[in-house]
C-alpha positions as CSV (number, residue, x, y, z in Angstrom):
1,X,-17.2,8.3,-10.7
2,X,-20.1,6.4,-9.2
3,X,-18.6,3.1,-9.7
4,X,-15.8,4.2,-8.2
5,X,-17.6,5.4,-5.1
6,X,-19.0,2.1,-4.8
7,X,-15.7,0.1,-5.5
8,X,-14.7,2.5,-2.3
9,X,-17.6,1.8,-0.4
10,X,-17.1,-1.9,-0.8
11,X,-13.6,-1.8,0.5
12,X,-14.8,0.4,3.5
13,X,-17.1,-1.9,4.6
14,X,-15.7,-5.3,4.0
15,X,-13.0,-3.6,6.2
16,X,-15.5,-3.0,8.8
17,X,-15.1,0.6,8.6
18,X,-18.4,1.4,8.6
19,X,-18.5,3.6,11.6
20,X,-16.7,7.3,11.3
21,X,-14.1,7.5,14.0
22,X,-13.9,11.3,14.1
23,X,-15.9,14.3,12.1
24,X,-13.0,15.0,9.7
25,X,-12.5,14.2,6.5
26,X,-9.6,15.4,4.0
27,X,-11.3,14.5,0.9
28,X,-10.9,16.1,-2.9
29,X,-13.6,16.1,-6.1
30,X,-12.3,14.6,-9.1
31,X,-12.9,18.2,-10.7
32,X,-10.2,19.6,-8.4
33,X,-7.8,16.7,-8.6
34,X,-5.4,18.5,-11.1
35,X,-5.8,21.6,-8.9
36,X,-4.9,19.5,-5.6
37,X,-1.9,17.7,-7.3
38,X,-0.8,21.3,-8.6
39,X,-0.8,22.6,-5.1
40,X,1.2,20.6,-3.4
41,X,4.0,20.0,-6.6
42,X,2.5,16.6,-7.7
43,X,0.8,17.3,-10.9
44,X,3.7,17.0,-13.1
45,X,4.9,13.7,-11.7
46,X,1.5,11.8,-12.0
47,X,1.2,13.6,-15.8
48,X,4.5,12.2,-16.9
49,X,4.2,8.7,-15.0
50,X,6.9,9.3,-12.5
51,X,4.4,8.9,-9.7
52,X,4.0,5.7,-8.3
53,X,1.9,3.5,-5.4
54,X,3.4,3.2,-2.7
55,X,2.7,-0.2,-1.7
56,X,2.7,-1.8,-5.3
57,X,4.8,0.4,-7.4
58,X,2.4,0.7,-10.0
59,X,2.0,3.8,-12.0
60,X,0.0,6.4,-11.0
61,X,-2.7,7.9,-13.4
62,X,-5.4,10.1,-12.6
63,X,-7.9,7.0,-13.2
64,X,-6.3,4.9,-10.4
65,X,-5.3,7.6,-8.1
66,X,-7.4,6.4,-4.9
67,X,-5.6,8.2,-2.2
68,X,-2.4,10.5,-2.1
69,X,-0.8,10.7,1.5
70,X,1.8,12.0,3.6
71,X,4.2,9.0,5.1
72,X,8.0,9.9,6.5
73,X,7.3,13.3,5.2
74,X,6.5,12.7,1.5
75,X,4.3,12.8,-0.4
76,X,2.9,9.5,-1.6
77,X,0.7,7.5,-3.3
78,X,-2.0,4.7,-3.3
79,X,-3.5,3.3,-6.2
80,X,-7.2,1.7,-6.3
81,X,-6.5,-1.7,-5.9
82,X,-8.0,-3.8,-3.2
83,X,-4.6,-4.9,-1.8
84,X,-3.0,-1.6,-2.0
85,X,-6.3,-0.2,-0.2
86,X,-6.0,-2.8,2.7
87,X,-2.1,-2.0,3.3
88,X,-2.9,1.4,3.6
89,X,-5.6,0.9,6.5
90,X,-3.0,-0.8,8.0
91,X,-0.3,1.5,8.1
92,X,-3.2,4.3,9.0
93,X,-3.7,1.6,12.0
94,X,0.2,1.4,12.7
95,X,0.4,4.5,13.1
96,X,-2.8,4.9,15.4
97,X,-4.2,7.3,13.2
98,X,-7.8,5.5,13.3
């Protein structure tokens, strides 16, 4: 988890996100993943390999899971790769979501 958080960080801040835009932050522990993914209908397709990234239509798996977001009302998926991380900012800044 820790490298993780630091893989995370480093994308955040070679992005020059290092200044929060607003106070909120939709954000879930590793513990609760399967919970989360249960919750919304999700947890079968990432345990079976039907879920896939978005951007690079790689499988998802619970170790490369590094966000999971609504887009043209579905749920999708981003896994943690630097490329993937960076198209997703920018369809967050398409969409003036900052």
């Amino acid at each position: 988890m820790l490298k993780f958080r630091r893989q995370i960080l480093k994308f955040i801040f070679k992005r020059g996100y290092n200044k929060m835009k607003e106070n909120k932050l939709n954000a879930v522990h590793d513990k609760d993943l399967k919970d989360f993914l249960k919750s919304i209908d999700e947890l079968e397709k990432v345990k079976s390999g039907n879920a896939k990234c978005y951007f690079c239509n790689k499988t998802i798996t619970f170790d490369n899971i590094l966000s999971i977001f609504a887009h043209d009302k579905k749920v999708e998926f981003c896994c943690k790769t630097e490329d993937c991380y960076n198209k997703l900012m920018d369809l967050k800044d398409e969409k003036g979501n900052d």
